[in-house]
C-alpha positions as a LaTeX table, in Angstrom:
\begin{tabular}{lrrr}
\hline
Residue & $x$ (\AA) & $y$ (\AA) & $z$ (\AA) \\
\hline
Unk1 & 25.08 & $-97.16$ & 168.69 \\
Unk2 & 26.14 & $-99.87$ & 171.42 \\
Unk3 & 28.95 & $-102.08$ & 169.86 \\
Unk4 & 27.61 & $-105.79$ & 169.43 \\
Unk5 & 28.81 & $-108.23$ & 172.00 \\
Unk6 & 30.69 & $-110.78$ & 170.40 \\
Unk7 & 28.59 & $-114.34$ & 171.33 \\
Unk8 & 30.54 & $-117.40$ & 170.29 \\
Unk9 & 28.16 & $-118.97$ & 167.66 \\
Unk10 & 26.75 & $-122.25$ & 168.71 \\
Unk11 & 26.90 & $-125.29$ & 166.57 \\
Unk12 & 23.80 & $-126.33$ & 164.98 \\
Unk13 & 21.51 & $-128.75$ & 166.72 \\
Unk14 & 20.85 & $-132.25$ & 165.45 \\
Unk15 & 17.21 & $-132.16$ & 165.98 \\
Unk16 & 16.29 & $-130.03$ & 162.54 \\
Unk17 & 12.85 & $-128.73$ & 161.70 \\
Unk18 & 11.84 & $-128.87$ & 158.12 \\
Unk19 & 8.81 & $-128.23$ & 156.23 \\
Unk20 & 7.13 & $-131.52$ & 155.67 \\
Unk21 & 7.78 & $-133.13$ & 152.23 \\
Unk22 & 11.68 & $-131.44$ & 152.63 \\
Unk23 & 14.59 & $-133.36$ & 153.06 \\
Unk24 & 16.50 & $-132.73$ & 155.78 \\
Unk25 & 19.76 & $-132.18$ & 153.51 \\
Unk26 & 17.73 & $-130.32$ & 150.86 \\
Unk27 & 19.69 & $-126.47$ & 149.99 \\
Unk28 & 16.56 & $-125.02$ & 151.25 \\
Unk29 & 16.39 & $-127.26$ & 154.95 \\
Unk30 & 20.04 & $-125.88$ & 155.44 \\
Unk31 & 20.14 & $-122.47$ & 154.91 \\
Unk32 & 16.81 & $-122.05$ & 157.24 \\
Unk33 & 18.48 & $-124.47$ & 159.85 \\
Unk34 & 21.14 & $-121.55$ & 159.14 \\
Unk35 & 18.97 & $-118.59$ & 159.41 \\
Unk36 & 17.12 & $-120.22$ & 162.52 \\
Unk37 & 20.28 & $-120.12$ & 164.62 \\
Unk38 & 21.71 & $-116.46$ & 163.53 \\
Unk39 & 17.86 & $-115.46$ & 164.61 \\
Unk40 & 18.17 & $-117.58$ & 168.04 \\
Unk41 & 21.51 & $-116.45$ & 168.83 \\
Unk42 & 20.97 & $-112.44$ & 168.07 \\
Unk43 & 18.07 & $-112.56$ & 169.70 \\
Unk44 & 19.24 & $-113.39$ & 173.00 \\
Unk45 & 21.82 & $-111.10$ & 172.73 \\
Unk46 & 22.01 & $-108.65$ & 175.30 \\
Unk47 & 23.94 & $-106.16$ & 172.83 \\
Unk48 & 21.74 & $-106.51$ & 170.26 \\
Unk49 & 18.62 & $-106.20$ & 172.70 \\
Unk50 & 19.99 & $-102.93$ & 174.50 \\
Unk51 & 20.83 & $-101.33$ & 171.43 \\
Unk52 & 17.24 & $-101.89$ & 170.23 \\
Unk53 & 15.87 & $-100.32$ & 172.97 \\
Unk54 & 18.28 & $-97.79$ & 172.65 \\
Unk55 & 17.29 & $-96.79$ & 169.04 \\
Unk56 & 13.69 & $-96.99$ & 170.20 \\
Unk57 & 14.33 & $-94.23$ & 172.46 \\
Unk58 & 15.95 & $-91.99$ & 170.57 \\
Unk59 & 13.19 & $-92.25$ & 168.24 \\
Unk60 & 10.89 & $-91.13$ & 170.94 \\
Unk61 & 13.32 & $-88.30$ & 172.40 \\
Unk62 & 13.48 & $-86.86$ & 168.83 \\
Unk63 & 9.75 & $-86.76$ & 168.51 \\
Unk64 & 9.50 & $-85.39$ & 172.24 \\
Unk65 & 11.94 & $-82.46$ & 171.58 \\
Unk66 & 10.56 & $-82.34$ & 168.02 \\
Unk67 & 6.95 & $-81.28$ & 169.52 \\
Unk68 & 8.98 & $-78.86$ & 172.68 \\
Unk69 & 10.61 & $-77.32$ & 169.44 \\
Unk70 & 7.25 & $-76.33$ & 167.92 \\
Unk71 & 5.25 & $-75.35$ & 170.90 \\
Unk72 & 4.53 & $-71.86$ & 171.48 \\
Unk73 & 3.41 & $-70.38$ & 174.55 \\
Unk74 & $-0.33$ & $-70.87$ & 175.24 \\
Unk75 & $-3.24$ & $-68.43$ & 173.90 \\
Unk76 & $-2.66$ & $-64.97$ & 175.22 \\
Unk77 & $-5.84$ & $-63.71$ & 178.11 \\
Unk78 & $-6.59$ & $-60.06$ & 177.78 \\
Unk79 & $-8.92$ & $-58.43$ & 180.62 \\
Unk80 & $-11.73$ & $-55.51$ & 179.17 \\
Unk81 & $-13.25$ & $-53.53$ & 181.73 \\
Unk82 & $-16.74$ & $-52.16$ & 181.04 \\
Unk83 & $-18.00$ & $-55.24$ & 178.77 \\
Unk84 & $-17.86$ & $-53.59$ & 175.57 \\
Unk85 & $-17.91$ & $-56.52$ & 172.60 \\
Unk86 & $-16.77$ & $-54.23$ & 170.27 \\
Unk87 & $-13.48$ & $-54.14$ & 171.76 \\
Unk88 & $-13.69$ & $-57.92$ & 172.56 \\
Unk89 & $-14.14$ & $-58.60$ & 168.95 \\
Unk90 & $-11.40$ & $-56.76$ & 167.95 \\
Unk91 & $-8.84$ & $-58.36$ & 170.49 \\
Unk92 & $-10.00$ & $-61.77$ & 168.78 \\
Unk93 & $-9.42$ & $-60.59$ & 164.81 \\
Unk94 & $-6.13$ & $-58.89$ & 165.40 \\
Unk95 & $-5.27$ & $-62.47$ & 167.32 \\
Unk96 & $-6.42$ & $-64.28$ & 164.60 \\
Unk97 & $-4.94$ & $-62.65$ & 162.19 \\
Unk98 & $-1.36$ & $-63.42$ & 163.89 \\
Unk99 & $-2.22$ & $-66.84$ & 164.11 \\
Unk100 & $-2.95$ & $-67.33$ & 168.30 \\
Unk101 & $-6.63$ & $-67.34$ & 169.70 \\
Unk102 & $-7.16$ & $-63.87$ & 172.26 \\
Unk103 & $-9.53$ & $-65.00$ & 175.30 \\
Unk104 & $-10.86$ & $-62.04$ & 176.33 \\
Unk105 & $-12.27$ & $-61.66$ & 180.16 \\
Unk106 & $-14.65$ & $-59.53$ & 181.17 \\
Unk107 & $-14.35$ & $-57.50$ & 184.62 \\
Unk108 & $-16.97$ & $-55.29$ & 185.85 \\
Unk109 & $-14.07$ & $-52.39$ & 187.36 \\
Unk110 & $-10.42$ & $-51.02$ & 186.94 \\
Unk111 & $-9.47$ & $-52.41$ & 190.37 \\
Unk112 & $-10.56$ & $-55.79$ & 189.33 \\
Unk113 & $-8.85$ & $-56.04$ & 186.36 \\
Unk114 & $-5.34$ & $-55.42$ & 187.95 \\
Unk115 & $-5.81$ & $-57.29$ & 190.64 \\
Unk116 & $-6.00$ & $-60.33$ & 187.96 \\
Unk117 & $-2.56$ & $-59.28$ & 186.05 \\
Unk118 & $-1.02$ & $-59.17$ & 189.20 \\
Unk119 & $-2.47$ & $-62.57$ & 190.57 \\
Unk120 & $-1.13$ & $-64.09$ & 186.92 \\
Unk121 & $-4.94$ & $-64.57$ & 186.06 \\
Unk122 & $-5.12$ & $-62.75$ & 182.77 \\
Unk123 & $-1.73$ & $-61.35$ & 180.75 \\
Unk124 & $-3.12$ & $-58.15$ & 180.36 \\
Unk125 & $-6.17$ & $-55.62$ & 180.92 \\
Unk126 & $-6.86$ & $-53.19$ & 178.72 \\
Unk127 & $-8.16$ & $-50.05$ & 181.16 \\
Unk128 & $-10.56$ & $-47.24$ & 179.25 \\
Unk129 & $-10.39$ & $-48.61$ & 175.53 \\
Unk130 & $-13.58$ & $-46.17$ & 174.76 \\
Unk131 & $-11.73$ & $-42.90$ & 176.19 \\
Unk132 & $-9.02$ & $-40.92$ & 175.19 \\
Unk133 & $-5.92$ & $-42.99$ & 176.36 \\
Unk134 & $-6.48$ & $-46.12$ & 176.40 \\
Unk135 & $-4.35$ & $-47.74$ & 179.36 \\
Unk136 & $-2.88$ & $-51.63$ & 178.77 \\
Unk137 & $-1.38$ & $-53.39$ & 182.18 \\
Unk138 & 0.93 & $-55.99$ & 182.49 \\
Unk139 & 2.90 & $-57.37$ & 185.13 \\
Unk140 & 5.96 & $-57.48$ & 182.80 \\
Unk141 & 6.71 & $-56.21$ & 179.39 \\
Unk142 & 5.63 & $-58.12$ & 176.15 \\
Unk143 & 6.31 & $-56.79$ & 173.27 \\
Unk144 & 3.99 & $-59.22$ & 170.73 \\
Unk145 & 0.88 & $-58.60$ & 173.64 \\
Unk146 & 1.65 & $-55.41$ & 173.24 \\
Unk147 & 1.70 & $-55.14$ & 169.49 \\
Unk148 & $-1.23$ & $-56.87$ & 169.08 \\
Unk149 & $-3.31$ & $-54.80$ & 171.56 \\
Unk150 & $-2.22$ & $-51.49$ & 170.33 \\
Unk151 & $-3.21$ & $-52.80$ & 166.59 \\
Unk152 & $-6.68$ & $-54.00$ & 167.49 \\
Unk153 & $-7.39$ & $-50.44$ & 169.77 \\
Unk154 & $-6.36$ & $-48.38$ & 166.24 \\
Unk155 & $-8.29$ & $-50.14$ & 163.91 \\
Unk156 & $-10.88$ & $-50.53$ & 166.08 \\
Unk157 & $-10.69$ & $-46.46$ & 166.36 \\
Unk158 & $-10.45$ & $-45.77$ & 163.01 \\
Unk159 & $-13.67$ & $-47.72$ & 162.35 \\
Unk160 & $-15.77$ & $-45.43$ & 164.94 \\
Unk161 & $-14.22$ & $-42.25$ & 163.94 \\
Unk162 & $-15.52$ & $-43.47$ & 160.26 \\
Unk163 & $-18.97$ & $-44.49$ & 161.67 \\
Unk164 & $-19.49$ & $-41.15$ & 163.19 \\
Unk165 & $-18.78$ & $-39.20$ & 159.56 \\
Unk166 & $-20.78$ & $-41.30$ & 157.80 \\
Unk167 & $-18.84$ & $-43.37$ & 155.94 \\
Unk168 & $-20.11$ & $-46.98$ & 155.50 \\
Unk169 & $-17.04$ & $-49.38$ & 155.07 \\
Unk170 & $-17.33$ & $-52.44$ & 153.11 \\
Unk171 & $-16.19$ & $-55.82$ & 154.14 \\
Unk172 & $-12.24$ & $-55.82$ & 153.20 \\
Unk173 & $-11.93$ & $-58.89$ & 150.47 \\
Unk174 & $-10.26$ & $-61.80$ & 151.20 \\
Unk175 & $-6.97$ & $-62.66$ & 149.43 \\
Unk176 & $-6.51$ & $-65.79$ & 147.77 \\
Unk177 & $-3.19$ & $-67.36$ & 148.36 \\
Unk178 & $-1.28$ & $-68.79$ & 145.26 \\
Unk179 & 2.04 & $-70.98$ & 146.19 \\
Unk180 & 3.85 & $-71.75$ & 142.86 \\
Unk181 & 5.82 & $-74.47$ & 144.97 \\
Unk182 & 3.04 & $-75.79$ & 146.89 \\
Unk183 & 4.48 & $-79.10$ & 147.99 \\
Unk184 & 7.69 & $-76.90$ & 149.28 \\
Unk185 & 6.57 & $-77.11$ & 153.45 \\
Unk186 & 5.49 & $-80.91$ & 152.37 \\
Unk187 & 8.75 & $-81.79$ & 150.51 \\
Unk188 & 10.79 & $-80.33$ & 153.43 \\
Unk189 & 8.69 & $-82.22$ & 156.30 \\
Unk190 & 9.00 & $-85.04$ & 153.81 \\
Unk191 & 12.99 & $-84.88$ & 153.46 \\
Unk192 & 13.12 & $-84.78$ & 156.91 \\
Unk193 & 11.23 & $-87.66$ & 157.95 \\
Unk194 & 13.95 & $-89.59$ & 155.20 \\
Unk195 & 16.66 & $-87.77$ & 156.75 \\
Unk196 & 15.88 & $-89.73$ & 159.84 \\
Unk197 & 15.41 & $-92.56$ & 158.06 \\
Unk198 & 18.63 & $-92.48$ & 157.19 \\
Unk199 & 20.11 & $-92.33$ & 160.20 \\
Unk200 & 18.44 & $-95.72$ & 161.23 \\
Unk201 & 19.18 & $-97.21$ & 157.55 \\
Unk202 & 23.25 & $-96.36$ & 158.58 \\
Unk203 & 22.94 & $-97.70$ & 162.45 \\
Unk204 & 21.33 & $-100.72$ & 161.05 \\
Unk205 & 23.11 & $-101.45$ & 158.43 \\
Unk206 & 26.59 & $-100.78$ & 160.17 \\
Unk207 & 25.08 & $-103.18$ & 163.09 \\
Unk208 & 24.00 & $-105.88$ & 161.10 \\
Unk209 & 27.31 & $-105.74$ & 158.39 \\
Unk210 & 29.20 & $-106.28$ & 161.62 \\
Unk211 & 27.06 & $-108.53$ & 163.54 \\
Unk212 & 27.45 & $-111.22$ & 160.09 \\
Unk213 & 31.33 & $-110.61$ & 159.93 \\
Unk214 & 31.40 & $-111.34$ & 163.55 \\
Unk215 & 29.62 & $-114.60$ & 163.22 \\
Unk216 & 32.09 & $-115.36$ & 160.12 \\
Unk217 & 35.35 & $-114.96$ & 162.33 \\
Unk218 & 34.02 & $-116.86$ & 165.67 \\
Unk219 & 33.11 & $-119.59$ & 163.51 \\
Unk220 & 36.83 & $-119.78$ & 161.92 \\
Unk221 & 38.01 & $-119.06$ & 164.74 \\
Unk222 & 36.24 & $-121.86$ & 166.75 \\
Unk223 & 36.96 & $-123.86$ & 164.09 \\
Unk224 & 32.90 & $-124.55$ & 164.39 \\
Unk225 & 32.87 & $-124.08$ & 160.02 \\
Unk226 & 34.30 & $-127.42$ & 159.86 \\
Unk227 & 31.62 & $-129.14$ & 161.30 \\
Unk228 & 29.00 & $-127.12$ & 159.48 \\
Unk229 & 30.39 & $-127.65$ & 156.34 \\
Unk230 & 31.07 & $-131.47$ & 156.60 \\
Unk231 & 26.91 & $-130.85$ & 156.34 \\
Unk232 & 26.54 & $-128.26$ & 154.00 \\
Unk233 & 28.37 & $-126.39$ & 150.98 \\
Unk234 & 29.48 & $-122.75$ & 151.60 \\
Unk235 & 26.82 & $-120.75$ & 149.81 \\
Unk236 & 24.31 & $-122.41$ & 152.03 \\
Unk237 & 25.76 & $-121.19$ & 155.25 \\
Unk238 & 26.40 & $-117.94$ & 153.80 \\
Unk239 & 23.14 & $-117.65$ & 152.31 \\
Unk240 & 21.41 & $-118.71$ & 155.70 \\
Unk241 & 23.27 & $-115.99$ & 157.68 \\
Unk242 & 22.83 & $-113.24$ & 155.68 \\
Unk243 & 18.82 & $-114.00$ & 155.23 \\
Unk244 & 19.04 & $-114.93$ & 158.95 \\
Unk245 & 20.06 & $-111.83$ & 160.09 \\
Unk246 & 18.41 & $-109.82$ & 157.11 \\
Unk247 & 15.09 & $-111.11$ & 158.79 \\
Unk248 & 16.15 & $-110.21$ & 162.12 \\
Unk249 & 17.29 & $-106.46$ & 160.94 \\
Unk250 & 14.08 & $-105.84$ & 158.96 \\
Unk251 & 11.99 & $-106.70$ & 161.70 \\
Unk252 & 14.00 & $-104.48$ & 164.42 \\
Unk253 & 13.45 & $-101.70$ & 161.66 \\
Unk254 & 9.88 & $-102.00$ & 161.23 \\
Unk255 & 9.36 & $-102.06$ & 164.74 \\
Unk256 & 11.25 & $-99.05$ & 165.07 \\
Unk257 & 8.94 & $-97.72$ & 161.85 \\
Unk258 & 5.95 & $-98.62$ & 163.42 \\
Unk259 & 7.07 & $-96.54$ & 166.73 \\
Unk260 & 8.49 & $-93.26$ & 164.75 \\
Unk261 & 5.40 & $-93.39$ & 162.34 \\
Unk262 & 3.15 & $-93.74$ & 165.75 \\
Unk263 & 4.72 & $-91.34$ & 167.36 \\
Unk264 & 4.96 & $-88.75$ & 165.14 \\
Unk265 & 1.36 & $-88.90$ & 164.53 \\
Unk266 & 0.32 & $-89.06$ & 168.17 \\
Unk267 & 2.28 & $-85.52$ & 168.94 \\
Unk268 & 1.30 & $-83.98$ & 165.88 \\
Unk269 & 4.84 & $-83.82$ & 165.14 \\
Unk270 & 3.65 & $-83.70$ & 160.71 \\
Unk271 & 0.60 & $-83.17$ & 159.25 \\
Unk272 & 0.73 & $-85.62$ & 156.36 \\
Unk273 & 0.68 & $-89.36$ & 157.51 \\
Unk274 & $-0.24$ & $-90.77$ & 153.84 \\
Unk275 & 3.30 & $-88.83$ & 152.80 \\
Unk276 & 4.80 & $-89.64$ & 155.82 \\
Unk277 & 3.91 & $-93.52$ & 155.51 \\
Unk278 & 5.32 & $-93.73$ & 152.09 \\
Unk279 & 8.48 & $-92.08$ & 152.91 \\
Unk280 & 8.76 & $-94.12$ & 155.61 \\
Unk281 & 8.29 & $-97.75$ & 153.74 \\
Unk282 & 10.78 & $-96.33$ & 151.23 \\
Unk283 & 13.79 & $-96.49$ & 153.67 \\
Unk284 & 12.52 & $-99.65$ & 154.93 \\
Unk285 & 12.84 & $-101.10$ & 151.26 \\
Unk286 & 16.39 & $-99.21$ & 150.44 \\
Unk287 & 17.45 & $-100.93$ & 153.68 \\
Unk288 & 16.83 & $-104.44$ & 152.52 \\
Unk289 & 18.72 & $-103.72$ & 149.09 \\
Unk290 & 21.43 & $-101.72$ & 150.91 \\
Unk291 & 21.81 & $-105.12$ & 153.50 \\
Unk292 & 21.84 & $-107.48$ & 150.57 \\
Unk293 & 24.70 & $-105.10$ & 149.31 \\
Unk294 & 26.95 & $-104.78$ & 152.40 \\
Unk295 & 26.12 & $-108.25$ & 154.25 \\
Unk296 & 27.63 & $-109.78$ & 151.19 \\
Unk297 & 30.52 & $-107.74$ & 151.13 \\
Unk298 & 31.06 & $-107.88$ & 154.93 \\
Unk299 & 31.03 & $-111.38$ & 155.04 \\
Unk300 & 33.24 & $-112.18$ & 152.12 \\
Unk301 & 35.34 & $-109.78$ & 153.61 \\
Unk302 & 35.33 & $-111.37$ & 157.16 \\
Unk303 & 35.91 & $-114.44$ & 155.61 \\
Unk304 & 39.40 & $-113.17$ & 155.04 \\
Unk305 & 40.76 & $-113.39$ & 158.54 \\
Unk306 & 40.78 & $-115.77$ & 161.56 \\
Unk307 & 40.65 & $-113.12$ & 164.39 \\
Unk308 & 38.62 & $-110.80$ & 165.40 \\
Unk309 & 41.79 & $-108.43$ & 166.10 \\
Unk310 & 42.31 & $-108.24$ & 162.38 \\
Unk311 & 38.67 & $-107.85$ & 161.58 \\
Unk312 & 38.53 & $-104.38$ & 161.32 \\
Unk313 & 41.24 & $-103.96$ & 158.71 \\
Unk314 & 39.55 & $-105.78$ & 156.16 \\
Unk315 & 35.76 & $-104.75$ & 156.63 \\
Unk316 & 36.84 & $-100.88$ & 157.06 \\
Unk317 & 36.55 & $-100.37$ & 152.88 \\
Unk318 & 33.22 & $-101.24$ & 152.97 \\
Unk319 & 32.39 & $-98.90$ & 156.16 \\
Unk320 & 34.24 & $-95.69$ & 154.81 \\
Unk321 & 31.65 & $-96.40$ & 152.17 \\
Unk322 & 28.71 & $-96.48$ & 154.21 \\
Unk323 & 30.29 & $-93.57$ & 155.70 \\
Unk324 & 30.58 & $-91.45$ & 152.52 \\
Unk325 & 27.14 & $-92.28$ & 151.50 \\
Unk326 & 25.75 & $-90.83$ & 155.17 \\
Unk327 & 27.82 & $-87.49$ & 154.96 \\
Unk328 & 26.38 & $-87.14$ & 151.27 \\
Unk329 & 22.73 & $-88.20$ & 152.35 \\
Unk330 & 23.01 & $-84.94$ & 154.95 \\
Unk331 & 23.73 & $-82.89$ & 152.01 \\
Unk332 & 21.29 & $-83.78$ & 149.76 \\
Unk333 & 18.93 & $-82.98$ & 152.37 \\
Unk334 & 20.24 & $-79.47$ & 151.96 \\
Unk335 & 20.52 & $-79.47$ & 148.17 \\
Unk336 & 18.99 & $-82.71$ & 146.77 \\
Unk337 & 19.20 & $-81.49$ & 142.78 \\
Unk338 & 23.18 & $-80.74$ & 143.48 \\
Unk339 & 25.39 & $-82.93$ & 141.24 \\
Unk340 & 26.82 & $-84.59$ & 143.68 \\
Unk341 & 23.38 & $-86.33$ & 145.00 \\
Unk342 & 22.25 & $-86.82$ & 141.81 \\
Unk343 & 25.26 & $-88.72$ & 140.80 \\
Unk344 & 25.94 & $-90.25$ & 143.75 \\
Unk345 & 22.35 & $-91.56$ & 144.14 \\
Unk346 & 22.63 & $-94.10$ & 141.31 \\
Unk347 & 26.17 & $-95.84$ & 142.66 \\
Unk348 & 25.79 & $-98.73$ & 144.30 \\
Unk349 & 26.63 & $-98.85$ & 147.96 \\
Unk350 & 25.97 & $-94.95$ & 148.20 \\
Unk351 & 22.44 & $-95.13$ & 146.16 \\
Unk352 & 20.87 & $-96.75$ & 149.74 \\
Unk353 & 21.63 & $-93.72$ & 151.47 \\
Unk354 & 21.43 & $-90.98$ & 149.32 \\
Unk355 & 18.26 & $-91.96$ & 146.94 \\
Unk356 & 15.89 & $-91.96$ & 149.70 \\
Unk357 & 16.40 & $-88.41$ & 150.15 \\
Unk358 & 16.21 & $-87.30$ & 146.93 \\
Unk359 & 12.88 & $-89.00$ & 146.48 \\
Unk360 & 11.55 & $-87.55$ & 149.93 \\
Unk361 & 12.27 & $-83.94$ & 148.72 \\
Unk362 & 10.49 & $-85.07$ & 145.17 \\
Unk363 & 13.41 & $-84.40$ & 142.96 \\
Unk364 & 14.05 & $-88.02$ & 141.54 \\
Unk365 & 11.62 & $-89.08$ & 139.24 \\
Unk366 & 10.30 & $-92.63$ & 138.78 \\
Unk367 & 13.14 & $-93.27$ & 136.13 \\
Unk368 & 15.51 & $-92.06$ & 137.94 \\
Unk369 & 14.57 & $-94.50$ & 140.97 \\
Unk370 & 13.98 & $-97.24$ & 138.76 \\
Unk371 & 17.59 & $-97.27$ & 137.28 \\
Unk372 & 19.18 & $-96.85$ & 141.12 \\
Unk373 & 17.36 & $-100.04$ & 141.55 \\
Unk374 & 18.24 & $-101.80$ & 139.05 \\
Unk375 & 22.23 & $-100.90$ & 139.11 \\
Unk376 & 22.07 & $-101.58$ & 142.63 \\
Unk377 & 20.47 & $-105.61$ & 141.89 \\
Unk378 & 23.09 & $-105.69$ & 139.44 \\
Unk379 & 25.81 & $-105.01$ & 142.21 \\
Unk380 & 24.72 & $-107.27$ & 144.29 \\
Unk381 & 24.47 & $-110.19$ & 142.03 \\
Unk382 & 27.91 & $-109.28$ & 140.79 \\
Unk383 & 29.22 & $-108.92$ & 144.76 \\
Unk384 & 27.12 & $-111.93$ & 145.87 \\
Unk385 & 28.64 & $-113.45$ & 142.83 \\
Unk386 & 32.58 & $-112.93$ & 143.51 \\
Unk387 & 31.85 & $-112.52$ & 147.47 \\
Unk388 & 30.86 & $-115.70$ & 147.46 \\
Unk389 & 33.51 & $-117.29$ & 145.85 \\
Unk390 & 36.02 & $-115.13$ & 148.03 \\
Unk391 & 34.28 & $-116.63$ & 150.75 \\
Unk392 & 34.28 & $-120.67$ & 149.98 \\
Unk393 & 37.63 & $-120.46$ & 148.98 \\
Unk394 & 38.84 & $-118.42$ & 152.66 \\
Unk395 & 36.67 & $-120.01$ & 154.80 \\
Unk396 & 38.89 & $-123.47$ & 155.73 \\
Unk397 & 42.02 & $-121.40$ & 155.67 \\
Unk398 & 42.23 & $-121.09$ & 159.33 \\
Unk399 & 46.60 & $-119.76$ & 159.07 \\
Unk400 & 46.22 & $-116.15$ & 159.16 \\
Unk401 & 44.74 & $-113.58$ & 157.07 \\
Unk402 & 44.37 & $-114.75$ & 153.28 \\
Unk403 & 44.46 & $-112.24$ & 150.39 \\
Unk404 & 41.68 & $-111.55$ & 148.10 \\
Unk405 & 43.98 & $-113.49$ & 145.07 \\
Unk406 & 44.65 & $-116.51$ & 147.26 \\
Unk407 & 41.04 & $-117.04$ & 148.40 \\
Unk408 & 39.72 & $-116.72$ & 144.42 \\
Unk409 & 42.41 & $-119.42$ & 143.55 \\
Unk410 & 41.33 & $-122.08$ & 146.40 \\
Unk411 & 37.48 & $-122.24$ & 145.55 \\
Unk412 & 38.24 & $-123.09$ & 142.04 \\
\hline
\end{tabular}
């Protein structure tokens, strides 16, 4: 990820737009009037607009080497001399029975048929399959041509040598395959898909944590708060930059979405989009409870300093935590029913990350979910709750760094 350039927040603009029948100074008018500008000022960001782009493509190299990854070589061409189907046909089953399609190309002599293995026009011609050694050329060695060749040239002489006794084979029955795990190869594609997901859900919501504490320092620093909040009380301006921004991230993630789910589709990178889709709008909705989460926390935290020099040593808590959540996210894509992701996926702050993993690979059940969610609204009431106070009572004090005690006394 590109680290966000730091744009000095501009002060808002006397001319306001509000929904008609609003007052200007209503709670609502002022946190959009605060959510415009975060929106505004983001979005002109260079940083913010690179790293975008930069996400987008990674997105699209991972599908590119994704479908590089899973393409074989192409369909194997065998030369027959003589035109005998028999031996045709057989070339074909033994190929489809090793999963690859045999195109098989007649030639009327031996002479032509090496003449097109060494002009790279067929892999292989099989000289004389009706005689008594059968003769296979290639210009190099391949063991899996060869395999397959030599298995269709026995069976198919073992079925003449059985014609000529006599002996009428039947038609060999067809097995019928039982998977006890059938959703296994789904699951995993599935887990995978979230896996990514996660990766984005951390970028984002390490971006966005920082872009909001960012904003909270400039303005302290500029001493821009004061004039904001000779207009409006602190929750508003908090509120309005962390929906501000929350708007701004959502919509950079479903774009991104929109692109992966695309993508993958177009290349034939998986093979259920209905899965797929689902596992894909459940990141997007564990990223707007994780930002609710970590914006809050960010922000309060920011709100703790006047510099950015000093930001990083209060808003590193909350990242370590992001942090632990990732690393345990990559191992519950390895083991999602281990203790550690099951317990981990209902704590708040780690339930973003590791959840959507353990739902992907189908080993949370709808309870299971349904608590994570609930614990994690919980969290942020009770963070958007004492954040907020943390953060009207820090947000004047321009000095230095305020503690956590101090800013809890000042708001009351």
């Amino acid at each position: 990820m590109t680290a966000p350039v730091q744009t000095p927040s501009s002060a808002p603009t006397t001319a306001r737009s509000v929904t008609p029948g609003t007052s200007p100074n209503s709670a609502a008018a002022q946190v959009r009037l605060v959510a415009g500008r975060e929106v505004s000022t983001r979005i002109r960001d260079k940083g913010f607009l690179i790293g975008s782009a930069v996400l987008i493509l990674l997105i699209l190299g991972m599908l590119v080497f994704q479908v590089v990854i899973n393409s074989g070589g192409p369909d194997p061409r065998i030369g027959v001399v003589g035109g005998d189907a028999a031996v045709g046909q057989a070339l074909q089953a033994q190929g489809e029975g090793l999963g690859t399609d045999v195109d098989v190309v007649d030639y009327d002599d031996e002479a032509a048929a090496r003449s097109a293995v060494a002009a790279e026009e067929v892999d292989a011609a099989l000289l004389g399959p009706a005689g008594a050694q059968p003769e296979l050329v290639l210009l190099r060695g391949d063991p899996q041509l060869e395999a397959l060749v030599q298995s269709a040239v026995q069976g198919l002489s073992v079925s003449d040598q059985l014609t000529a006794a006599g002996v009428q084979l039947q038609p060999a029955p067809q097995v019928d395959v039982v998977t006890l795990a059938a959703d296994s190869e789904d699951n995993t594609e599935a887990t995978i898909v979230a896996l990514v997901g996660v990766v984005l859900l951390y970028s984002l919501l390490i971006l966005f944590g920082q872009f909001v504490a960012q904003g909270v320092v400039e303005e302290k620093s500029s001493r821009v708060v004061e004039l904001l909040l000779a207009t409006m009380k602190p929750w508003q301006l908090l509120a309005g930059k962390i929906i501000g921004l929350g708007l701004l991230g959502l919509a950079q993630m479903l774009v991104i979405a929109v692109v992966g789910v695309v993508g993958a589709l177009a290349f034939d990178v998986v093979e259920l989009p209905g899965q797929l889709i689902g596992t894909v709008l459940t990141v997007v909705a564990w990223f707007v409870v994780g930002y609710a989460f970590y914006a809050s926390v960010f922000a309060a935290a920011a709100s703790l300093v006047s510099r950015q020099e000093d930001l990083g040593s209060v808003i590193t808590p909350a990242s370590i935590v992001l942090v632990i959540g990732f690393v345990i996210a990559i191992q519950a894509a390895q083991d999602p029913s281990s203790t550690l992701a099951t317990v981990t996926s209902y704590i708040p702050g780690l339930s973003p990350m590791v959840m959507p993993v353990r739902q992907a690979a189908g080993d949370a059940a709808l309870w299971e979910v349904g608590l994570a969610v609930v614990l994690m609204v919980l969290a942020i009431a009770v963070v958007v709750r004492i954040g907020g106070r943390v953060y009207a009572g820090a947000l004047l004090r321009t000095g230095g760094k305020v503690t956590f005690r101090e800013a809890l006394k000042a708001e009351r």
